[in-house]
C-alpha positions in Angstrom: 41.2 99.5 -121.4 40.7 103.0 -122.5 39.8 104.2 -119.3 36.6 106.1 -118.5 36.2 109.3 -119.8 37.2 112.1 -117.6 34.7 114.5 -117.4 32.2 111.3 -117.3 34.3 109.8 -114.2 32.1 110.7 -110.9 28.8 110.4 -112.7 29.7 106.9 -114.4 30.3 105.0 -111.0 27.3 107.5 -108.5 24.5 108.4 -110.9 22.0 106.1 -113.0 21.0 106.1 -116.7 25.0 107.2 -117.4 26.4 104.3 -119.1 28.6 104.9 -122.5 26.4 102.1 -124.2 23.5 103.3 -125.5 22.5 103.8 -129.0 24.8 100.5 -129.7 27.6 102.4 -131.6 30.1 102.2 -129.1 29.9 99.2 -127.2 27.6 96.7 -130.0 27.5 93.5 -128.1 27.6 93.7 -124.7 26.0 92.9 -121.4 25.2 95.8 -119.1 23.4 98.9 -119.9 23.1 101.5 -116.9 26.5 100.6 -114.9 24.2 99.6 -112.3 26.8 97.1 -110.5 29.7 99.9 -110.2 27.0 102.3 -108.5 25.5 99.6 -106.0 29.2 99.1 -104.8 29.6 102.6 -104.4 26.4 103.1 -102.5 27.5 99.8 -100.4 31.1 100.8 -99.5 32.7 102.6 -96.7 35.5 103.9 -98.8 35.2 103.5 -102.9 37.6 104.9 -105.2 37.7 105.2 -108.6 40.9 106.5 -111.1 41.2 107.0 -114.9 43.7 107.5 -116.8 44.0 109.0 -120.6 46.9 110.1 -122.4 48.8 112.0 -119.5 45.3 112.9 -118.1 44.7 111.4 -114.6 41.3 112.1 -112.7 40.7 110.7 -109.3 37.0 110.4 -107.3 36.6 109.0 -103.9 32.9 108.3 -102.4 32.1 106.8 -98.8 28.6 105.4 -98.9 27.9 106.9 -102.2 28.4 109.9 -101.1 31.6 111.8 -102.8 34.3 112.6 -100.9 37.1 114.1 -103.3 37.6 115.0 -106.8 41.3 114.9 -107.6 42.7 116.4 -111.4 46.0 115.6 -112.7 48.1 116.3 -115.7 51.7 114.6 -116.9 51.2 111.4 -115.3 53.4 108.3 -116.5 50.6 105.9 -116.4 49.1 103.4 -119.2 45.7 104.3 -120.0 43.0 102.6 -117.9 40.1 102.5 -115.1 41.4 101.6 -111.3 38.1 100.5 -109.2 39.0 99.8 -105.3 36.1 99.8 -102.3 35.6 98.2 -98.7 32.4 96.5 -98.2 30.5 99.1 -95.6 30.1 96.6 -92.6 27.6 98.6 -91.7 25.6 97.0 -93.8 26.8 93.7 -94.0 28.2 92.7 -90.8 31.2 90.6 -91.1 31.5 89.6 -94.4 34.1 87.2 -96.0 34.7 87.1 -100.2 34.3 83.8 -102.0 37.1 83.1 -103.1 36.3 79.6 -104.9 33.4 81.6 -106.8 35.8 85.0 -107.5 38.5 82.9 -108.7 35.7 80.4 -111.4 34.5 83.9 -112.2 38.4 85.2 -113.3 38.5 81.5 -115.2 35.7 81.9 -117.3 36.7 85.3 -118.6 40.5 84.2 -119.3 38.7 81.5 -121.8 36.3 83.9 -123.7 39.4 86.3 -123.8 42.1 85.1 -125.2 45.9 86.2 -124.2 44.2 88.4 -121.5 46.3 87.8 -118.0 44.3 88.1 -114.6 46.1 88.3 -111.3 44.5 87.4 -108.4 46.1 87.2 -104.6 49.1 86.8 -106.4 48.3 84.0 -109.1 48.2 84.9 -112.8 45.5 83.2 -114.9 45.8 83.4 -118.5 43.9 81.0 -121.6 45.3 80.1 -124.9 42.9 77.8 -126.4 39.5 79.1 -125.0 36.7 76.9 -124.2 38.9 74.0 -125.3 40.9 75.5 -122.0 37.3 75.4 -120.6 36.4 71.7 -121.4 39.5 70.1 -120.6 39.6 72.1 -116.5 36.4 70.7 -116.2 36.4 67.4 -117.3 36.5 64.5 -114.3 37.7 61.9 -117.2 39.3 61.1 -120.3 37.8 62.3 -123.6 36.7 59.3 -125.8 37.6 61.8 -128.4 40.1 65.1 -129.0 37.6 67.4 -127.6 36.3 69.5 -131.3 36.7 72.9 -130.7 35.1 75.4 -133.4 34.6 79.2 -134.2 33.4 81.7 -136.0 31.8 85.3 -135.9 30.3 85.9 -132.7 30.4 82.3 -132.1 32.7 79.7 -130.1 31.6 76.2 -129.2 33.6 73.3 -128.0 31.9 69.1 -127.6 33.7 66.2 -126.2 31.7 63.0 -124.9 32.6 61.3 -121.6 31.4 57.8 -120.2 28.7 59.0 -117.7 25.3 60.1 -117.9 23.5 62.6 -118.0 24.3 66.2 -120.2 26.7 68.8 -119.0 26.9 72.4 -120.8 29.1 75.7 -119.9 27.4 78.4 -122.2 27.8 82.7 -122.2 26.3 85.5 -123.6 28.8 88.5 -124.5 30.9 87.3 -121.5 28.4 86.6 -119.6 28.3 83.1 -117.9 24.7 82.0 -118.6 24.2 78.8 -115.3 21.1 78.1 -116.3 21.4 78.5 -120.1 18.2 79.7 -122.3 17.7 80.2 -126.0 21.4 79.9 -127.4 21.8 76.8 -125.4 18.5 75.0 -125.9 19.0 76.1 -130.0 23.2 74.4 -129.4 21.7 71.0 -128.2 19.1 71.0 -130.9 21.9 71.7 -133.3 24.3 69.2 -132.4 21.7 66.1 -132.7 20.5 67.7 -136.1 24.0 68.0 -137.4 25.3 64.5 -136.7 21.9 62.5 -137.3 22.5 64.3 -141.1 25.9 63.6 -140.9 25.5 59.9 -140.2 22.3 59.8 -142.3 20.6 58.2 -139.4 17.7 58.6 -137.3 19.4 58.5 -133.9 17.6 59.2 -131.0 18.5 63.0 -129.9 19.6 61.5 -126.1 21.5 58.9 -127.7 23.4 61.2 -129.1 23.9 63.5 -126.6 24.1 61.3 -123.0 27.7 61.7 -121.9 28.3 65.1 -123.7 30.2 67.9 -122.3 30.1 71.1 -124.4 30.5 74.7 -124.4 29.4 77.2 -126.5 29.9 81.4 -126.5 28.1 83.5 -128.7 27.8 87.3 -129.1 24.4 89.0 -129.2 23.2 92.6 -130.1 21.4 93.9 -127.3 20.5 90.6 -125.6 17.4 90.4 -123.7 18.3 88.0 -120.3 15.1 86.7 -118.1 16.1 88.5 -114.7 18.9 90.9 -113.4 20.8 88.4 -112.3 21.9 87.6 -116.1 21.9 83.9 -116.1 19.6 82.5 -118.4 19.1 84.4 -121.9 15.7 84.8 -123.6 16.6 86.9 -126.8 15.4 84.8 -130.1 17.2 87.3 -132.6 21.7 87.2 -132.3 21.3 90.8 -134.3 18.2 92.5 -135.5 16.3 90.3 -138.4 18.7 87.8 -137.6 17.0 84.3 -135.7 19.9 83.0 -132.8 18.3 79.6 -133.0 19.4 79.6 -137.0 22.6 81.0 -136.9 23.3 78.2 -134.3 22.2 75.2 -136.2 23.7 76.9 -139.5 27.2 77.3 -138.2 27.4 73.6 -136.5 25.3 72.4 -139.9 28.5 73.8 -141.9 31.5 73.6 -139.3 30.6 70.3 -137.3 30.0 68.4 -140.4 33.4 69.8 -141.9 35.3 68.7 -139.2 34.0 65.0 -138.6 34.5 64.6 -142.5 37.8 65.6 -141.5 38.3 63.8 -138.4 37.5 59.9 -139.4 38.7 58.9 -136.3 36.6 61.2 -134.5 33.7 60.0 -136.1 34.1 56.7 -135.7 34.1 57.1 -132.1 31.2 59.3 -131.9 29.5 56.6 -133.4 30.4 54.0 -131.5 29.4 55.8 -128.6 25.7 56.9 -130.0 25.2 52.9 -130.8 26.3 52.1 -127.2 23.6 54.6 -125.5 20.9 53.5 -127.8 21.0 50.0 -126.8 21.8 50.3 -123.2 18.2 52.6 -123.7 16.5 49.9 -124.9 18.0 47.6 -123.1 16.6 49.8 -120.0 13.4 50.3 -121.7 12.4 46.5 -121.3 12.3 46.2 -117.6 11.3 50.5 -117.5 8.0 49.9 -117.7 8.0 47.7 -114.8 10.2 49.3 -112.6 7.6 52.8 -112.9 4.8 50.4 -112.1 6.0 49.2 -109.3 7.2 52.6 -107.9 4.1 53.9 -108.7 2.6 51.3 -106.9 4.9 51.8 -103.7 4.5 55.6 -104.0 0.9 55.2 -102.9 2.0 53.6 -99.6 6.1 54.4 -99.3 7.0 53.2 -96.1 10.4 54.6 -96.8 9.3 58.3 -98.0 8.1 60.3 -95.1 7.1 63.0 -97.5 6.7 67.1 -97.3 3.7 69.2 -98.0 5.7 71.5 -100.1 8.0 70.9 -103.3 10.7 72.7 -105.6 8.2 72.5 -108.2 5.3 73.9 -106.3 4.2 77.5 -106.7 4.9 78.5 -103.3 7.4 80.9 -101.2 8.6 78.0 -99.3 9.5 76.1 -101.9 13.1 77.0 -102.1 13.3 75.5 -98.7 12.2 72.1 -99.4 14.8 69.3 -98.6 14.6 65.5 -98.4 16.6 63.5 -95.5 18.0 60.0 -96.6 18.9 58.3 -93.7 20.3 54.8 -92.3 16.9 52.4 -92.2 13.6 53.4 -90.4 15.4 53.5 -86.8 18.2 56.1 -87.5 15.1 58.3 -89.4 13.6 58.8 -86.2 14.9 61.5 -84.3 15.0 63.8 -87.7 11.3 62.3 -88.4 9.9 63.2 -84.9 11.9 67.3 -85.4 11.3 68.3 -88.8 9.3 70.8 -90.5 6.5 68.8 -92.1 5.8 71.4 -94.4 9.3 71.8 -96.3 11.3 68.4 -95.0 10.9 64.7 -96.1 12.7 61.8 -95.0 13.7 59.2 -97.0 15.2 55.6 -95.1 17.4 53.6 -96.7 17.2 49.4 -95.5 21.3 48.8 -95.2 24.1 49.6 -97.2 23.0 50.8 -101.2 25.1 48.7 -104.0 28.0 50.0 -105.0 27.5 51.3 -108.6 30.3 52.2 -110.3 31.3 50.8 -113.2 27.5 49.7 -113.2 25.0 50.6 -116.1 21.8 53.1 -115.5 19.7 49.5 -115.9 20.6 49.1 -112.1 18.8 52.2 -111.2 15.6 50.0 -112.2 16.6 46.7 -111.2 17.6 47.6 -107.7 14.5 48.6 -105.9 15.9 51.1 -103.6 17.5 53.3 -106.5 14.0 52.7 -108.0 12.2 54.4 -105.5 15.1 57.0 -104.7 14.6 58.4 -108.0 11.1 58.0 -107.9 10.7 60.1 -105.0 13.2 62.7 -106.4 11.7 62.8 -109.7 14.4 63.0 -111.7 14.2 59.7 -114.0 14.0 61.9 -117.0 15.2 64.9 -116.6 16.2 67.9 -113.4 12.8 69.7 -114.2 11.0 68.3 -112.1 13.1 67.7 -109.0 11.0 67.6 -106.0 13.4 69.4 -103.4 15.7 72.0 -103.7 18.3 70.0 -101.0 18.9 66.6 -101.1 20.6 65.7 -97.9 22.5 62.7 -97.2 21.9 62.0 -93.7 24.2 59.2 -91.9 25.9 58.1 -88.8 29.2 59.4 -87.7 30.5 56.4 -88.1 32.7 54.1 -90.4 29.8 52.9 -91.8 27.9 56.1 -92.2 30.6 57.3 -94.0 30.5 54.2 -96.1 27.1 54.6 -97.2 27.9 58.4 -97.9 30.6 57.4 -100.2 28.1 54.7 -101.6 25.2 57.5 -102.5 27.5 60.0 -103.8 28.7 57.4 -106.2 25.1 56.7 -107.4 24.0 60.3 -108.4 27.9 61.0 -109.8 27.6 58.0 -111.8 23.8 58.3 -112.5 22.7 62.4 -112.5 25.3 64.5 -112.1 22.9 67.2 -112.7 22.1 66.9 -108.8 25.4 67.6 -107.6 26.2 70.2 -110.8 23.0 71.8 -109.8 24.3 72.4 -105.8 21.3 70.2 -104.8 23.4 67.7 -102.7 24.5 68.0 -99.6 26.1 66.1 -96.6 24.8 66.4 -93.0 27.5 67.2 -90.8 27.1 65.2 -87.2 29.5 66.4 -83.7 31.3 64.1 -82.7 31.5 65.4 -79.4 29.9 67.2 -76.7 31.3 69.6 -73.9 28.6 70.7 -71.7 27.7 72.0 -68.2 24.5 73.4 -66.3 24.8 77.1 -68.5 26.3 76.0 -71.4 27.0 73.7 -74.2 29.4 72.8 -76.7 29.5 70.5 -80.1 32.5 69.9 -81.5 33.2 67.7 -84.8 36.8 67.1 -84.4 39.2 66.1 -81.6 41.1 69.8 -81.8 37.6 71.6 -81.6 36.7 69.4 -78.4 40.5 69.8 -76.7 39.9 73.6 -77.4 36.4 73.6 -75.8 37.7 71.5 -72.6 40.9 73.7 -72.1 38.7 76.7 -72.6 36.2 75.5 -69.7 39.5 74.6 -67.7 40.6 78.1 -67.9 36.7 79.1 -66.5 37.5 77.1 -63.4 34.0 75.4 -64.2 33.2 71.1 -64.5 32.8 69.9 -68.1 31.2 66.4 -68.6 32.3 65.3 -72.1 30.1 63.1 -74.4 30.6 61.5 -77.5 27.4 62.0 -79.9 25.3 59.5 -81.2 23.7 60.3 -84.5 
């Protein structure tokens, strides 16, 4: 960049209301206002440091716990112009601490693919995009595109669609740069846009989820002063892209002009598309047929579940705890004992499965409703129609150390890969990890879920000159 101004150095990175953004003439469409993420990190570092550079200028501040430390002036230096930002996390504060990598390293990806040609090394690795979210769409897919994925842009707009063979809907969508997880008024106004686009394209009257089951699709877009629901920044709520300018109708006009151009243009790709639109609409109502049953009878069984164990709290309730609610499925009513008898009735339910679950792959969402376990499964989860109304925050798959608990693990992850997706997208699924093994004595104890954790534990109680009495676990 330019680097930081100067004179504006220490107060841009220590002092509130001091960001270069106000007024909108400088920076027009952008995310942050007041700086406030450089200052936290200040305030929350043992050692910060920041370093600007402009046109031979050089100016240097250092802080430790936001408080400064050094103000450092130079002139003649032989340095491209530019901000330099280095702190250590104030332990202190947080303890030991360890970065996430997986999380810093999406975060470097996602702004390689909104800016094009821009380079990003991290611990060593360059990471660069040359197509944008095309780049974005084709990292993330698990499959084969039924289609070359159509990749579109314009002024302060950038979408790309591609259609898979699973279920559900899976979208990547940002605001100025920003990576919006949980979406708002650009993406809602991007799904309505691409069913109206290709229902007028086709000149039929498809079904909205027909048309979009099995879509993968990205879409960036660049707003004047954009108005997000929380700090955090992940979910927009501005209706206007620019002043006396609607966001929802510059979205559907773009994809009413540019998506129509290119699948008049594309044959092939059209030709596809529809195929795949007829194919959802009759597996629906193929679905729909035995649907109606399938609810009756899991409303039926949902007044006396013998296999839901059920919570007092939900995700969807208005409560504090409800972030902590979790369901258990477990290996038939025995193995759902122990974690019956020791939960937290107010925030953990416990779902028993009777055997091994089919295996589903390859299989149609009709075998959700013919099989009566995945009936009730997603009865009890609430997710038959959408993620809105999922009744637990964790859903924990809860089997035997075993070959065969790790059989039916396999077996469940397969049904809500090939089924909703949107669970595991969502971070709502989880495995519970069992020890294998247990070293104990009369002061302490030790589980251990590999062999080299329990060789380390029995040399280590060796070493103590003390007895150790080793155990494999049960569940």
């Amino acid at each position: 960049g330019r680097g930081i101004p100067l004179k504006s150095l220490a107060a841009a990175v220590s002092e509130m209301n001091t960001g270069g953004k106000y007024g909108g003439s400088a920076f027009k469409k952008t995310v942050g206002l007041n700086g406030v993420g450089v200052k936290a990190v200040n305030m929350l570092s043992s050692e910060f440091t920041a370093r600007s550079v402009r046109d031979g200028e050089a100016r240097t501040v250092t802080f430790a716990q936001g408080l400064e430390q050094s103000d450092r002036w130079e002139s003649g230096v032989q340095e491209k112009n530019g901000t330099f930002i280095s702190f250590r996390v104030d332990r202190e504060v947080f303890g030991d601490y360890s970065y996430n990598l997986e999380y810093v390293e999406q975060m470097i990806r996602n702004y390689t693919y909104l800016n094009l040609g821009l380079t990003f090394r991290f611990n060593g690795q360059s990471y660069v995009s040359k197509n944008g979210l095309l780049d974005l769409l084709g990292e993330n897919m698990t499959e084969e595109p039924l289609y070359a994925p159509i990749h579109l842009s314009g002024e302060d707009i950038e979408v790309a669609i591609a259609h898979g063979t699973g279920y559900g809907e899976s979208y990547y969508s940002f605001v100025n740069g920003q990576y919006t997880s949980q979406g708002g008024t650009h993406q809602a106004a991007f799904r309505e846009a691409i069913a109206k686009t290709i229902k007028e394209f086709y000149h039929k009257d498809y079904d909205p989820s027909d048309i979009r089951t099995s879509i993968i699709a990205a879409i960036s877009v660049r707003v004047t002063d954009p108005v997000f629901e929380s700090q955090t920044k992940i979910k927009l709520g501005s209706k206007e892209i620019e002043p006396g300018v609607s966001l929802r109708n510059f979205i559907v006009d773009f994809l009413a002009k540019h998506l129509d151009d290119y699948l008049h243009k594309h044959s092939e790709t059209a030709q596809i598309l529809q195929k795949k639109i007829v194919e959802n609409e009759k597996e629906r109502k193929a679905i729909s047929g035995i649907q109606k049953k399938a609810r009756e009878t899991a409303k039926k069984v949902s007044l006396n579940n013998k296999k839901l164990r059920d919570c007092k709290i939900h995700l969807t309730d208005k409560n504090e705890l409800a972030e902590e609610s979790m369901i258990f499925i477990t290996e038939g009513n025995s193995a759902s004992g122990s974690i019956t008898k020791s939960r937290d009735v107010r925030t953990q339910a416990v779902f028993s499965l009777r055997g091994k679950p089919l295996n589903c792959f390859g299989l149609t969402k009709k075998v959700v409703y013919e099989n009566e376990e995945f009936n009730l499964l997603q009865a009890a989860l609430n997710i038959e129609e959408d993620m809105d109304n999922l009744r637990y925050n964790k859903v924990v798959i809860a089997t035997d150390a075993d070959v065969d608990g790790m059989h039916i693990r396999l077996l469940l992850m397969t049904f809500f890969l090939q089924f909703f997706p949107d669970v595991i997208r969502g971070g709502h699924l989880y495995v519970l990890q069992t020890p294998l093994f247990r070293v104990r004595n009369k002061k302490e104890t030790h589980y251990c879920y590999s062999e080299e954790e329990k060789n380390r534990a029995v040399a280590r109680m060796r070493r103590q000159r003390r007895n150790h009495p080793i155990q494999r676990s049960g569940r």
